[in-house]
N, C-alpha and C positions, 0 to 999 in steps of 0.2 A: 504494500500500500504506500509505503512512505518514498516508492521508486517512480512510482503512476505518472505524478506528475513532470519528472525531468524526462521519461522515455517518451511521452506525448510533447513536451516539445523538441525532445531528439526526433521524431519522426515528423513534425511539423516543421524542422530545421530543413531536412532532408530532403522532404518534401516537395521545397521549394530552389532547392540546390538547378540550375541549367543542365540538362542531359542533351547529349550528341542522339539526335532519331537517324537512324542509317537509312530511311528510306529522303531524309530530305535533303534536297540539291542547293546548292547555294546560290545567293539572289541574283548573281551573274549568270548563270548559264541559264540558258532559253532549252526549250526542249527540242529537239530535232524536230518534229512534228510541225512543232508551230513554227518553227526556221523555215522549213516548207511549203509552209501556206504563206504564208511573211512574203516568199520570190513569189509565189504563183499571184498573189496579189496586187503585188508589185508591175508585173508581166503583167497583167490584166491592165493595170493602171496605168501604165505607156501605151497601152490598144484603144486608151477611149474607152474601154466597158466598165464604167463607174460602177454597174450596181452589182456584178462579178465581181469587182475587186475587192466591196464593200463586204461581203457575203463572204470571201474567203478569209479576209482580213480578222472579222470578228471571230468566223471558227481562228484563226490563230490565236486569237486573245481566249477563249475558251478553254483553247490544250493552257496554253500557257498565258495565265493574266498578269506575270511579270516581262511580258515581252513588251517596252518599250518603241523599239523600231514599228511595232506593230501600231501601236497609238497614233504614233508620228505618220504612218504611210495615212490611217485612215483619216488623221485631220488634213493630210492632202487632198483626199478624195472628195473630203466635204468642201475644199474650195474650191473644187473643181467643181461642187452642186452648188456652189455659192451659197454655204452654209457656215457663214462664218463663226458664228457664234460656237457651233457644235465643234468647229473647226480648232478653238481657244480652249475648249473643257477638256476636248481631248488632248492635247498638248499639256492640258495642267496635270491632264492624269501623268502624261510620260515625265515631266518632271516633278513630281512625286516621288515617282518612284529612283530618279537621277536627276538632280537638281541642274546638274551642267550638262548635260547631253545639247549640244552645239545645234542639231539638228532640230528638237523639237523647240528651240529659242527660236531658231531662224524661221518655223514653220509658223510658230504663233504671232511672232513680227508681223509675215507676211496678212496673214487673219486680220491682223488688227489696223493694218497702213488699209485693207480694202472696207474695214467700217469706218476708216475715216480719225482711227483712235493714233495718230502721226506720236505723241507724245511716249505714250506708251512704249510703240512701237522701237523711237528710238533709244527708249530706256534697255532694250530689249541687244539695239546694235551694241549699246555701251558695255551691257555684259559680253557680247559676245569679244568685242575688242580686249574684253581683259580676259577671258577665258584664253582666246588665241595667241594673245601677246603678239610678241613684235613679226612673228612668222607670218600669220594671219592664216584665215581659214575659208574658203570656196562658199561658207555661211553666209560671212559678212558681205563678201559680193552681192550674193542674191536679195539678203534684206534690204544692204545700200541701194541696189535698182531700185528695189519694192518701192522704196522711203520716195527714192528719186518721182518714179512713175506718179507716185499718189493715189490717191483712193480710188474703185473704180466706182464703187455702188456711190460713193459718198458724192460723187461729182455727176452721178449719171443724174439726166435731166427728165423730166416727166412731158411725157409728150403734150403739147398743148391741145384741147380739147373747146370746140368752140362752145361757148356757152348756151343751151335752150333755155327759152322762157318757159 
């Protein structure tokens, strides 16, 4: 009786000690699987077949919801639907999960230079210049255009419509 108490919190010490699970992968490795749908989606998304790519893209994120590259392809696809919005979540998802992944910066830049959000966007360049340093990175390029081009939604014009009485 007089032991009860120290082996209850010997086992509640215990308890709570970190163990190695042998079936689990560490958060850098993607799964083959979804490596595979990741290209096939990819491949889809050079063809112009948006909603193929969309459709492969997610089974990837399925097998594996730490595949990152996977987020990033599909917030391309959504600007390719001019869905910018969707196009920024998903991006926040990939950096989540890798705060400096170069690609999904440069991909939610682009998102946000076509809603018109320029400020952001170049807050966006600014990480990416310091992620790259002085090498620089084929990122910065594409965002810099972006920035350059300007918004596309945010400048498009509303067709004029004559007025009925």
């Amino acid at each position: 009786m007089r032991l009860s108490p120290f082996v209850l919190c010997l086992g509640l010490a215990a308890s709570t000690l970190p163990v190695a699970v042998v079936g689990q992968r560490p958060d850098d490795q993607i799964s083959p699987k979804s490596a595979e749908l990741l290209k096939q989606g990819e491949t889809l998304l050079a063809q112009g077949k948006l909603v193929e790519a969309d459709d492969a893209l997610e089974t990837a994120l399925v097998v594996d919801p730490k595949n990152r590259s996977a987020f990033t392809a599909m917030a391309k696809v959504a600007i390719k639907q001019k869905l910018y919005g969707q196009a920024i979540r998903l991006t926040n998802k990939a950096l989540a999960l890798e705060p400096t992944d170069r690609d999904a910066i440069a991909t939610q830049g682009e998102a946000m230079v076509e809603l018109g959000a320029l400020p952001r966007a170049k807050e966006n360049l600014a990480k990416l210049q310091k992620l790259c340093g002085t090498t620089g990175c084929p990122q910065i390029a594409v965002l810099s255009t972006a920035i350059a081009r300007g918004p596309a939604l945010a400048a498009a014009k509303t067709p004029e419509v004559p007025k009925k009485n």
